[in-house]
C-alpha positions as CSV (number, residue, x, y, z in Angstrom):
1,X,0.8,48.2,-8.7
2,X,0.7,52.0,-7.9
3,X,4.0,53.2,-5.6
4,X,4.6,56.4,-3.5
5,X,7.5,57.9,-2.2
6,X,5.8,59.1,0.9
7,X,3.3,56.8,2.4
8,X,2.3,60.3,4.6
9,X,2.1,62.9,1.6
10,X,-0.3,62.8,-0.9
11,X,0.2,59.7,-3.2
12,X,3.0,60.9,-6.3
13,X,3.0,58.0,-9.0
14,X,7.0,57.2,-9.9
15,X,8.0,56.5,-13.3
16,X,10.1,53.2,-13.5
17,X,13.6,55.0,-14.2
18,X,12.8,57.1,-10.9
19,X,12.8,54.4,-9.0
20,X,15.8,52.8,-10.1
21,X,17.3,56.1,-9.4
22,X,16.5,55.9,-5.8
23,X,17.4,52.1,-5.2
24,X,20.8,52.4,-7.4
25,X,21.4,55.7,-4.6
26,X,20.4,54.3,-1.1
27,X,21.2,50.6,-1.4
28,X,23.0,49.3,1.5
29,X,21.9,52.2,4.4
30,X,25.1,51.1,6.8
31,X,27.6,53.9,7.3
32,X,31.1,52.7,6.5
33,X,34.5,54.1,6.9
34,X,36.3,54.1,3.8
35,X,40.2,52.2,4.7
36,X,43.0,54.4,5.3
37,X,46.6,54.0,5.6
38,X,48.0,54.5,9.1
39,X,49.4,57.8,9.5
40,X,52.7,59.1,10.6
41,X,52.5,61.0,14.1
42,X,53.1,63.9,12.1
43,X,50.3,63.7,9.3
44,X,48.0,62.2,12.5
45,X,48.6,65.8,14.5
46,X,48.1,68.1,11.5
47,X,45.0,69.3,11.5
48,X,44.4,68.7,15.8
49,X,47.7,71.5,16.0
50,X,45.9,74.1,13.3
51,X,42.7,73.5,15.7
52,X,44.8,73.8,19.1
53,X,46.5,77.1,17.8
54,X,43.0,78.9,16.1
55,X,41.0,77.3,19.4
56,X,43.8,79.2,21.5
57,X,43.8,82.8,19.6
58,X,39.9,82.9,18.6
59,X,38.2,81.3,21.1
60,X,35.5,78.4,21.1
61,X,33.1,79.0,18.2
62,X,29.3,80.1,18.7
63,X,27.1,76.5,18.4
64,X,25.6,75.9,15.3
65,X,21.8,76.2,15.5
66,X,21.2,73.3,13.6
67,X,18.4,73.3,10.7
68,X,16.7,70.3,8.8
69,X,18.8,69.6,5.9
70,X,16.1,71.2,2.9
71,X,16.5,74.5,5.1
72,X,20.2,74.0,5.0
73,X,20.6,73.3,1.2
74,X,18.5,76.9,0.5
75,X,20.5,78.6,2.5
76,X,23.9,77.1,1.3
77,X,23.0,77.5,-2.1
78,X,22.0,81.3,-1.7
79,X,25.4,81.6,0.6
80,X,27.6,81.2,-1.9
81,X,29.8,84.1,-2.3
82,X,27.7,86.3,0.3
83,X,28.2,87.5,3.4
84,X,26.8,85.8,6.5
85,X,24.7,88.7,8.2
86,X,23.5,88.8,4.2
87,X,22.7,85.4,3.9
88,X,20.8,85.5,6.7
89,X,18.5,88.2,6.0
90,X,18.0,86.9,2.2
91,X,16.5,83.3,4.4
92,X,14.2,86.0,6.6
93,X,13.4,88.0,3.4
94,X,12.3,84.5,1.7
95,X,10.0,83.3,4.6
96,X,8.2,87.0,4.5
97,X,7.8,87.3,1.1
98,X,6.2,83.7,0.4
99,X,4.8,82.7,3.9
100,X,7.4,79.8,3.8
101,X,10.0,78.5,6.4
102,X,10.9,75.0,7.7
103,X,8.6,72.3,6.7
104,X,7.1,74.7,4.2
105,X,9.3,75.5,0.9
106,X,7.0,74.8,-1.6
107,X,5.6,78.6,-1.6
108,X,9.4,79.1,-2.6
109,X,9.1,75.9,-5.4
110,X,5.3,77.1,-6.7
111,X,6.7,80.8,-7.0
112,X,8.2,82.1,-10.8
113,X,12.2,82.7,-11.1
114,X,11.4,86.7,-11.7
115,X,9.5,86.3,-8.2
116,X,12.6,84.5,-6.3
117,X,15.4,86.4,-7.9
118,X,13.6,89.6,-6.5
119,X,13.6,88.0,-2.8
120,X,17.0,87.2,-3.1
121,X,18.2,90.5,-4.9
122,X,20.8,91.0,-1.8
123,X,22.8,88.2,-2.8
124,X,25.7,87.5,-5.1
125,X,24.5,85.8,-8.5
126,X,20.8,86.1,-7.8
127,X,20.0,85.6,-11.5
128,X,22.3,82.4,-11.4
129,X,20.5,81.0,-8.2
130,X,17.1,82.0,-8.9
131,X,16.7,79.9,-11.4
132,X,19.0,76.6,-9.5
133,X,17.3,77.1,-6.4
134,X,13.7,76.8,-8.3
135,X,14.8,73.8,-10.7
136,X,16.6,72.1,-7.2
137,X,13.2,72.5,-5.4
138,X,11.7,70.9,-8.0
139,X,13.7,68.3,-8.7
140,X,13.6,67.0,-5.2
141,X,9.7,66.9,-5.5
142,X,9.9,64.8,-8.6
143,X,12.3,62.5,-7.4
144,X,11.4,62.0,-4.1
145,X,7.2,62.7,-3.8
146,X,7.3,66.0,-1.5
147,X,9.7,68.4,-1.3
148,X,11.7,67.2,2.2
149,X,15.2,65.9,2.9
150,X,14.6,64.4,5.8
151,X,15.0,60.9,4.8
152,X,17.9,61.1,3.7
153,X,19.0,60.9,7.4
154,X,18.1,56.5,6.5
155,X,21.2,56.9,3.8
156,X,24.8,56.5,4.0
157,X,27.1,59.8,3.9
158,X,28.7,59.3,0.0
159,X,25.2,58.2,-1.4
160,X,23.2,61.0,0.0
161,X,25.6,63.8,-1.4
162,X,26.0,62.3,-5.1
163,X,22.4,62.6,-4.9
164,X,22.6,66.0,-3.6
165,X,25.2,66.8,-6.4
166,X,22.8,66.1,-9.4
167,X,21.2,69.2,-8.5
168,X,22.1,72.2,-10.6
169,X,24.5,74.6,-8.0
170,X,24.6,71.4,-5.7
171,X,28.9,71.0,-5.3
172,X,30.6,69.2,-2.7
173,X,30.8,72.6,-0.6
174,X,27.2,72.7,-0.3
175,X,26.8,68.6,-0.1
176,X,29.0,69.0,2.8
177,X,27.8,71.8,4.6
178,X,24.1,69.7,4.2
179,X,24.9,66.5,5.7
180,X,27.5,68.2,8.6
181,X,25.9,71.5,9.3
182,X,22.1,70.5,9.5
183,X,20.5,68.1,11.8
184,X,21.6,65.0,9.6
185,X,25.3,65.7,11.4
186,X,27.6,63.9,9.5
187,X,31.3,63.5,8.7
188,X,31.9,65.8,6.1
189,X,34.2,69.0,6.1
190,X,32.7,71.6,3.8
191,X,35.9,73.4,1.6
192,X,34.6,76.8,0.9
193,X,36.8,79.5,-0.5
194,X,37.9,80.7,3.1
195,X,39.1,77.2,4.0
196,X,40.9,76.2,0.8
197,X,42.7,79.6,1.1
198,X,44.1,78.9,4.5
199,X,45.1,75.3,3.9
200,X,46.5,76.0,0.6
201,X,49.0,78.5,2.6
202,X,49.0,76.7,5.3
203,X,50.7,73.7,2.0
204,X,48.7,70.9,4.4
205,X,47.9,69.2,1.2
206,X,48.9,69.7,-2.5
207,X,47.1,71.9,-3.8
208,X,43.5,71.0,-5.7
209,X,40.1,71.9,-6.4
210,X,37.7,71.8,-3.0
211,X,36.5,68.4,-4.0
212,X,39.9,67.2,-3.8
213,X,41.4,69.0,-1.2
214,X,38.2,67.7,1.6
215,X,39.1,63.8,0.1
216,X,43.2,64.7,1.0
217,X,41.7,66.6,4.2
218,X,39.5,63.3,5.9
219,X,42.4,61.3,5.3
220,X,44.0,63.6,7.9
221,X,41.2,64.1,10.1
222,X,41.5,61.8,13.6
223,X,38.8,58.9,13.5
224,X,37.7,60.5,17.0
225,X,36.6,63.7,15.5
226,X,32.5,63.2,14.8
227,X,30.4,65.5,13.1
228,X,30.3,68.3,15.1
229,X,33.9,68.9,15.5
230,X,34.4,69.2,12.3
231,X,32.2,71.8,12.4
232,X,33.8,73.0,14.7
233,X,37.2,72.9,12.4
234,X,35.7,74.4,9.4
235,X,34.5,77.5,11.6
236,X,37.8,78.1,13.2
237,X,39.1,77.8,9.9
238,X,36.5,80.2,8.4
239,X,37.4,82.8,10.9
240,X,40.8,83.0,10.5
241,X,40.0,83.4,6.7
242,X,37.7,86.3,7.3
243,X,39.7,88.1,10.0
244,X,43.5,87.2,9.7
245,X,44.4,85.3,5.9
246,X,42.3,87.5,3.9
247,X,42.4,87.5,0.4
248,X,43.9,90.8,0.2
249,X,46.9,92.2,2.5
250,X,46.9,88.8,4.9
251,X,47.6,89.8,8.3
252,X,50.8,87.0,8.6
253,X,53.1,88.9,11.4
254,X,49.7,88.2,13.7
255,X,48.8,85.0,12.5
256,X,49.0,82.3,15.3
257,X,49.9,79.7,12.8
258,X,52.9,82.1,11.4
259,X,55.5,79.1,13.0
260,X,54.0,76.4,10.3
261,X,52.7,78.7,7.4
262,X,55.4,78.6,4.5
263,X,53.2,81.4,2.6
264,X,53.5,83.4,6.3
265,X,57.0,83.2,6.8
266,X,57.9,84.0,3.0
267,X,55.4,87.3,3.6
268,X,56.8,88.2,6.5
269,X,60.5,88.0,5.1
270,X,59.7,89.8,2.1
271,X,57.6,93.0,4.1
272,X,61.2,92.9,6.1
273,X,63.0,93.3,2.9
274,X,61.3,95.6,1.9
275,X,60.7,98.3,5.1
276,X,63.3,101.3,5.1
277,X,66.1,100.8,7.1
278,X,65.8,102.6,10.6
């Protein structure tokens, strides 16, 4: 008996270990709440005060225009490291120079490594995510029949981004920011370098790797926040990175969260110690 992966895509023969991949990944399609031990009023208004206090000094963030998620996992791979208005205009440049877009990547897939590290010359790392961005293209057409994501929106959460992550540059930054940011708009908070900066100074959880650091982080998070306030989080908490706790020379004696930043208030007392006396 022949099987496809699409029944509306031209009919892709699997190879028996393929398709035992895809049933060991998206048994059981019902989303579930992993158990969690109550928290203390304190630990339950961690992350709510941060958002009250960056809500209050920045504003409420610009909406998300929300993308299908094989649009999103292009962009987030090409993000990494790179400006916004950047990334951007490396997406733009990559539509223009293969006649591709949403619900048309394959130009992108069909095209040679030289050709897509060329497009995407404005980025960080283009000869590092030339080549992932091609091989993660293609992997998705092997595995799945035609290059789309959009049934993963059938899956639960954890399963779709382990099969995300077997993608080479696929991390749980950019597994997150694919299931929360694009139209799939799930629980996830994606821990780039900006937000594991600020929490680390911020000492709301021990510090760890970004894999670690989101699992400590959803413990924390209240069971009413959905998808898109966690967006919501993760771009307040961007922002602050970007425009108060830089990398370099943080701005801590204007920081709104100066009262519960340990890293802040030791900053702040040192660049007193230091200043001339009057």
């Amino acid at each position: 008996m022949r099987l496809t992966a699409n029944m509306h895509a031209s009919p892709v023969l699997f190879i028996p270990s393929k398709l035992e991949e895809m049933a060991e990944l998206f048994t059981d399609a019902i989303e579930t709440e992993p158990a969690r031990r109550p928290l203390t009023p304190e630990e339950a208004d961690k992350l709510p005060h941060i958002h009250r206090l960056l809500l209050g000094h920045y504003g409420q963030p610009k909406a998300r225009e929300l993308w299908n998620p094989l649009t999103q996992l292009i962009y987030s791979l090409l993000s990494a490291r790179t400006k916004t208005p950047v990334s951007h205009q490396v997406m733009r440049d990559l539509e223009r120079r293969f006649k591709a877009g949403p619900g048309n990547w394959e130009p992108v897939r069909d095209a040679s490594v030289e050709e897509i590290e060329k497009a995407i010359s404005i980025v960080m790392f283009p000869e590092q995510k030339a080549p992932q961005l091609k091989a993660t293209l293609q992997g998705i057409t092997e595995r799945y029949g035609s290059l789309t994501l959009d049934f993963l929106a059938k899956y639960r959460t954890d399963k779709t981004r382990a099969w995300l992550e077997q993608f080479p540059g696929v991390g749980p930054k950019t597994s997150a920011a694919v299931v929360n940011f694009s139209v799939l708009r799930r629980r996830a908070l994606c821990i780039d370098s900006h937000h594991l900066r600020v929490v680390q100074r911020l000492c709301v959880v021990p510090r760890a790797d970004a894999a670690t650091t989101e699992e400590r982080l959803m413990r924390l998070v209240p069971e009413t926040w959905d998808a898109a306030m966690l967006d919501e989080h993760h771009a307040l908490v961007k922002l602050h990175a970007q425009t108060l706790c830089t990398f370099n020379e943080p701005k801590c004696e204007a920081c709104p969260l100066l009262k519960i930043c340990p890293t802040g208030k030791r900053n702040v007392a040192e660049l007193r110690l230091e200043a001339p006396p009057k």
